[in-house]
KOLZATOR-152767 format. One record per residue: x, y, z of N, C-alpha, C in turn. Coordinates in steps of 0.1 Angstrom, whole numbers, plus 5000, padded with zeros to 4 digits. Example, Ala and Ser with C-alpha at 12.3 -4.5 7.8 and 13.67 -1.06 7.14 Angstrom:
2
5132_4943_5078_5123_4955_5078_5132_4967_5078
5128_4978_5071_5137_4989_5071_5129_5000_5079
***
This chain:
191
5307_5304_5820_5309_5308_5807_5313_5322_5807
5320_5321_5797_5328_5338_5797_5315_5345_5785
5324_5358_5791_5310_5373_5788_5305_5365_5769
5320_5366_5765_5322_5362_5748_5312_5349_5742
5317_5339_5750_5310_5327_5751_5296_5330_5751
5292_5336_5760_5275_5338_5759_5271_5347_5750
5279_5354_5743_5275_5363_5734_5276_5354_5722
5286_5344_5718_5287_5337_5709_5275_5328_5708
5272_5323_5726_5260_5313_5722_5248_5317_5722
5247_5332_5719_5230_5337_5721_5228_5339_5706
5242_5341_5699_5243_5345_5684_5244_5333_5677
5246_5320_5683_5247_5310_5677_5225_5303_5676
5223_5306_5687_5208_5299_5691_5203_5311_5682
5205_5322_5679_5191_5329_5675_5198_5328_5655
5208_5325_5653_5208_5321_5635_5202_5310_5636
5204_5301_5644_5197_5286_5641_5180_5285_5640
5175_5295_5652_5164_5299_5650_5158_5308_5639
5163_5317_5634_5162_5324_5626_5163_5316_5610
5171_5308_5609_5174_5300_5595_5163_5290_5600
5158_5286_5612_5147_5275_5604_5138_5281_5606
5132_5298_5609_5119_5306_5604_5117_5310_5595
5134_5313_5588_5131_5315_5573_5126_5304_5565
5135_5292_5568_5131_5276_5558_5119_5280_5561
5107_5276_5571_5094_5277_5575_5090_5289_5565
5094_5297_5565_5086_5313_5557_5090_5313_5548
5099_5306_5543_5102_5308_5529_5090_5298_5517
5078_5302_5513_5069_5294_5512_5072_5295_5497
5070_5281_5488_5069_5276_5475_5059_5282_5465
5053_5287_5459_5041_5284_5451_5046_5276_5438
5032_5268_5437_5032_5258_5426_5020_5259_5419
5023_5253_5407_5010_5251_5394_5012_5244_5388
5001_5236_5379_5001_5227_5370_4989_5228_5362
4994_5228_5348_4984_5228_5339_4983_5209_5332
4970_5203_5330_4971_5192_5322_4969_5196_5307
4978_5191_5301_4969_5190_5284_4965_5178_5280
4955_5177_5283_4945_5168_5279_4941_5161_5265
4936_5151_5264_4926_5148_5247_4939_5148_5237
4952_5137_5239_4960_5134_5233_4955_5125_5223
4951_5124_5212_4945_5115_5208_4956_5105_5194
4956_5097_5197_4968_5090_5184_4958_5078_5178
4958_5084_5160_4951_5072_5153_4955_5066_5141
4956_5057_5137_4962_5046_5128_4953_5053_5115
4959_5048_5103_4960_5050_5089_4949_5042_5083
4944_5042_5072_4940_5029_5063_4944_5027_5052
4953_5013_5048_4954_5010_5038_4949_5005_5029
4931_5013_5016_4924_5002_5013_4926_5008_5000
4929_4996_4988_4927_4995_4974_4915_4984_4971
4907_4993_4961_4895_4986_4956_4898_4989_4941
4889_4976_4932_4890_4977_4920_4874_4976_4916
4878_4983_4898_4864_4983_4894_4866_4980_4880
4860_4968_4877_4850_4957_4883_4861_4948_4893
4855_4944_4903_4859_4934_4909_4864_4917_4909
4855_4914_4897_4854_4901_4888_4855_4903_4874
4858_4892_4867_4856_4890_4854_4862_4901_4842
4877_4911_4843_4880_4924_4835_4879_4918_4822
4885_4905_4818_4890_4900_4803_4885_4886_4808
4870_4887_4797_4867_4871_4795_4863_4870_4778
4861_4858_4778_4856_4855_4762_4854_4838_4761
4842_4837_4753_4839_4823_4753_4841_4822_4734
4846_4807_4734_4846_4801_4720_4854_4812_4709
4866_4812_4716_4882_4818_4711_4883_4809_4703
4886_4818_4693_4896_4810_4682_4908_4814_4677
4919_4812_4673_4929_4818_4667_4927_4828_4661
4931_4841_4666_4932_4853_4661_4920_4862_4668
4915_4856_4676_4901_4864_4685_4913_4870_4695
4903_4884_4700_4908_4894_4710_4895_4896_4717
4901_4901_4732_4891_4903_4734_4888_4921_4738
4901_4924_4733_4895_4939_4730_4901_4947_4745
4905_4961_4748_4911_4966_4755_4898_4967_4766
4898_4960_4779_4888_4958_4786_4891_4971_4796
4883_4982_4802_4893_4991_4815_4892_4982_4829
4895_4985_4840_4899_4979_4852_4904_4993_4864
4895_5000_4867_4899_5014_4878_4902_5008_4887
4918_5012_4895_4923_5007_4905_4919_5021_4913
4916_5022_4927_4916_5031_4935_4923_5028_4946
4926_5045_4953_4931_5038_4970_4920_5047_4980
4913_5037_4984_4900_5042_4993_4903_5044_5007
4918_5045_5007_4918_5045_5023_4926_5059_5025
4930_5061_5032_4937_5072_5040_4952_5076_5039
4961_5069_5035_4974_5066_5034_4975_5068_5018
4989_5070_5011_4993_5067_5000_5000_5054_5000
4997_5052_4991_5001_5036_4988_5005_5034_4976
5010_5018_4976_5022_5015_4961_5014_5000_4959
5014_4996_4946_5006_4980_4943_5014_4976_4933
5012_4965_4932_5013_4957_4921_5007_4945_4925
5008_4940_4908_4993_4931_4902_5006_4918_4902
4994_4906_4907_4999_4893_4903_4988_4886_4901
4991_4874_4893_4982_4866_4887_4981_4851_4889
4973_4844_4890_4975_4827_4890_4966_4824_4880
4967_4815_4872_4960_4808_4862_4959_4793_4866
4949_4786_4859_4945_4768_4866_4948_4762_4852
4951_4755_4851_4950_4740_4839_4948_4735_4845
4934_4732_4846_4926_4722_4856_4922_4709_4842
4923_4717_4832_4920_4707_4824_4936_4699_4812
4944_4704_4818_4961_4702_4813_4961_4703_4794
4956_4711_4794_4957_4718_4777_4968_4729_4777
4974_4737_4789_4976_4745_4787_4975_4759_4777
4962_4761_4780_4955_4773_4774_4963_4786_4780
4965_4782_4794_4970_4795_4795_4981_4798_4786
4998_4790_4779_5009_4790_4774_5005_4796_4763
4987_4798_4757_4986_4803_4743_4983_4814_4743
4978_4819_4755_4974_4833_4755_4982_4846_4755
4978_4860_4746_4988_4867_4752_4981_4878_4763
4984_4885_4771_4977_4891_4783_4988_4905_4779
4980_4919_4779_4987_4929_4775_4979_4937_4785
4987_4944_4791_4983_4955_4804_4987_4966_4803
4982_4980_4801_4991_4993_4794_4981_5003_4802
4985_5013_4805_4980_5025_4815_4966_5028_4806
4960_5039_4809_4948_5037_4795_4952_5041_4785
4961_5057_4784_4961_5062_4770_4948_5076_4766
4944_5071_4756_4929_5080_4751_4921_5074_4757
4918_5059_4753_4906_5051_4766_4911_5033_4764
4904_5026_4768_4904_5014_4769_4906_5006_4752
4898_5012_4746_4891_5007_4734_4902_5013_4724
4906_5021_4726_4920_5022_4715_4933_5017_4717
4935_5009_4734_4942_5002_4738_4953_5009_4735
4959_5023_4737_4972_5033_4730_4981_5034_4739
4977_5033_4756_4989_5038_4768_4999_5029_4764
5002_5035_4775_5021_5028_4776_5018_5010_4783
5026_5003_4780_5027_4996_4782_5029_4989_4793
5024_4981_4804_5030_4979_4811_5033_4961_4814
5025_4957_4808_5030_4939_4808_5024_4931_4793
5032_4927_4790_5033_4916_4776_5035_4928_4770
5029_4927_4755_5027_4913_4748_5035_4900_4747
5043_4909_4744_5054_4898_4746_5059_4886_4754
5057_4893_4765_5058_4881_4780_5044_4867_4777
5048_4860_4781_5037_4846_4782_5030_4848_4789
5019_4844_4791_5007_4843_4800_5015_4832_4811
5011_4836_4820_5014_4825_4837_5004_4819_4841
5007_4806_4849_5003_4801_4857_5003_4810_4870
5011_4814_4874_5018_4824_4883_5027_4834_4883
5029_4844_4889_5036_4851_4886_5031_4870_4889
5041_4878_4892_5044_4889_4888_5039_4895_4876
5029_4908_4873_5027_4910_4863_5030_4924_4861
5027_4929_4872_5029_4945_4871_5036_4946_4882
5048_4952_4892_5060_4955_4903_5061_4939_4908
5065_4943_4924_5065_4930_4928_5060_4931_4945
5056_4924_4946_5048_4926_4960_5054_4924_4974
5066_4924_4972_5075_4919_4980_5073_4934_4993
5076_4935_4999_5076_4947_5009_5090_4958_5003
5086_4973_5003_5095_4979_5002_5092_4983_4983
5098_4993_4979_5096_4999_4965_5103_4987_4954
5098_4985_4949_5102_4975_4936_5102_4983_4922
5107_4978_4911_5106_4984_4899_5091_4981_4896
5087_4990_4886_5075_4988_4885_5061_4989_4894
5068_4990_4903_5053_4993_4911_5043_5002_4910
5032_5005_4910_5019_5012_4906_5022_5022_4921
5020_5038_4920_5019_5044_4934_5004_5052_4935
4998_5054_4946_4981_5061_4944_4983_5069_4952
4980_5079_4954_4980_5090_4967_4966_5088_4972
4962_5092_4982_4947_5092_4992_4942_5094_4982
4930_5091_4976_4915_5095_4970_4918_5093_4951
4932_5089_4953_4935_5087_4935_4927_5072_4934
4930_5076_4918_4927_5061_4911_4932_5059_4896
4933_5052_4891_4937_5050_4873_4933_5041_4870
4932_5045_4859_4927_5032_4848_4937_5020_4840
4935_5014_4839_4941_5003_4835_4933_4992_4826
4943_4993_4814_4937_4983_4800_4943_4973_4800
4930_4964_4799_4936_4946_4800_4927_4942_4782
4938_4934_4780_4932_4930_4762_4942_4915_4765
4935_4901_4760_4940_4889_4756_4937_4886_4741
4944_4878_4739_4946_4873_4725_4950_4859_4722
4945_4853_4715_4948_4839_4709_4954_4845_4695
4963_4840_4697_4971_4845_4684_4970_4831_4673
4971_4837_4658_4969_4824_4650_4972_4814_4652
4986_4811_4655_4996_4804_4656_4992_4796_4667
4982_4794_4673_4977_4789_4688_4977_4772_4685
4986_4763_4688_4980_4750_4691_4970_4742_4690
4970_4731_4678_4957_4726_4677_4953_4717_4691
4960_4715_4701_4954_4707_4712_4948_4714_4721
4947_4731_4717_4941_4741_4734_4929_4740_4729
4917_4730_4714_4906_4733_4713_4899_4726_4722
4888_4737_4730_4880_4731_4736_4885_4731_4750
4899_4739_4755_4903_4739_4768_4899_4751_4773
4899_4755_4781_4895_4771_4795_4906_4768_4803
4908_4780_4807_4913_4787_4822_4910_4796_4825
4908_4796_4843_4901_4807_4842_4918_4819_4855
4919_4828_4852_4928_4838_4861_4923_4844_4870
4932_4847_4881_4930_4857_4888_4940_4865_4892
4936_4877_4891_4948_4891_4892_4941_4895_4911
4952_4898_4911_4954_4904_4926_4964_4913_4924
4955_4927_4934_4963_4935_4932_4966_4941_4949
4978_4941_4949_4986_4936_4961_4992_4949_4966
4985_4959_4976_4995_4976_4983_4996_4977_4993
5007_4982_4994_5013_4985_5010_5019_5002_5012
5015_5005_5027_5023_5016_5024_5029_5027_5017
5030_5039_5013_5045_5046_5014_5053_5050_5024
5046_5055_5031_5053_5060_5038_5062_5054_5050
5071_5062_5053_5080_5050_5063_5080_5037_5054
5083_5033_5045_5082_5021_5038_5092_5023_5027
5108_5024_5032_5117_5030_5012_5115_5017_5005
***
């Protein structure tokens, strides 16, 4: 080997050595912090009514009896804001159709129950149902009419029926009895 050659190969063996003392000494430092106690928790969607049973009853109606602006406090007891609406089923269990005579009037309160004065929100006009839609519609998603609550609200709501003069001499002696369901879902993420 020539003078050069060995000068090349002594310069060649000590970078090779030298580059893997550095890799070796060239040392890393590392850390890691955890963040911990990620906690994810679901909503509640609860509407409760007050009274639960029985808002508008009356026994031994006669043409022209009311039974007077009854209240009905819808709440939303859960956690979420929420949107409702009211539907109804009625029975002719006895085929008089009592319900076809009745009028069912539902209006926000107003001053209170008993002066029956809010706004309007179903009948008079409309017929009393077997079924049916009375207040929005329950369908998923914002409807006209739908009732909205924020967390911890509530409203009042006046229910008044009527046998109007004009009532059918064949509904004497017939009943039906209704039930309103009041039907909420979501707002949010929900257009």
């Amino acid at each position: 080997m020539t003078h050069l050659s060995r000068i090349l190969f002594v310069l060649l063996v000590v970078g090779v050595v030298a580059a893997s003392l550095g890799v070796a000494s060239n040392a890393i430092w590392t850390d890691s912090e955890p963040v911990d106690a990620n906690v994810f928790s679901t909503g509640t969607l609860d509407i409760s009514t007050d009274p639960t049973a029985a808002v508008v009853t009356y026994d031994d109606m006669a043409p022209g009896d009311s039974t007077g602006g009854q209240s009905l406090t819808v709440s939303n007891d859960g956690s979420l804001d929420l949107r409702y609406a009211v539907t109804m089923t009625a029975d002719n269990t006895d085929l008089k159709d009592l319900y076809a005579e009745l009028d069912l009037t539902i209006r926000e309160e107003g001053t209170d129950c008993s002066t029956f004065d809010g706004t309007v929100l179903y009948g008079p006009a409309s017929p009393f149902l077997l079924s049916g839609n009375l207040i929005g519609d329950p369908t998923q998603g914002a409807d006209t009419d739908d009732r909205t609550l924020a967390t911890s609200a509530s409203e009042v709501l006046c229910f008044k029926v009527d046998l109007p003069l004009g009532a059918l001499n064949d509904v004497q002696d017939a009943s039906t009895t209704a039930v309103f369901t009041f039907e909420a879902e979501q707002t949010d993420n929900n257009p």
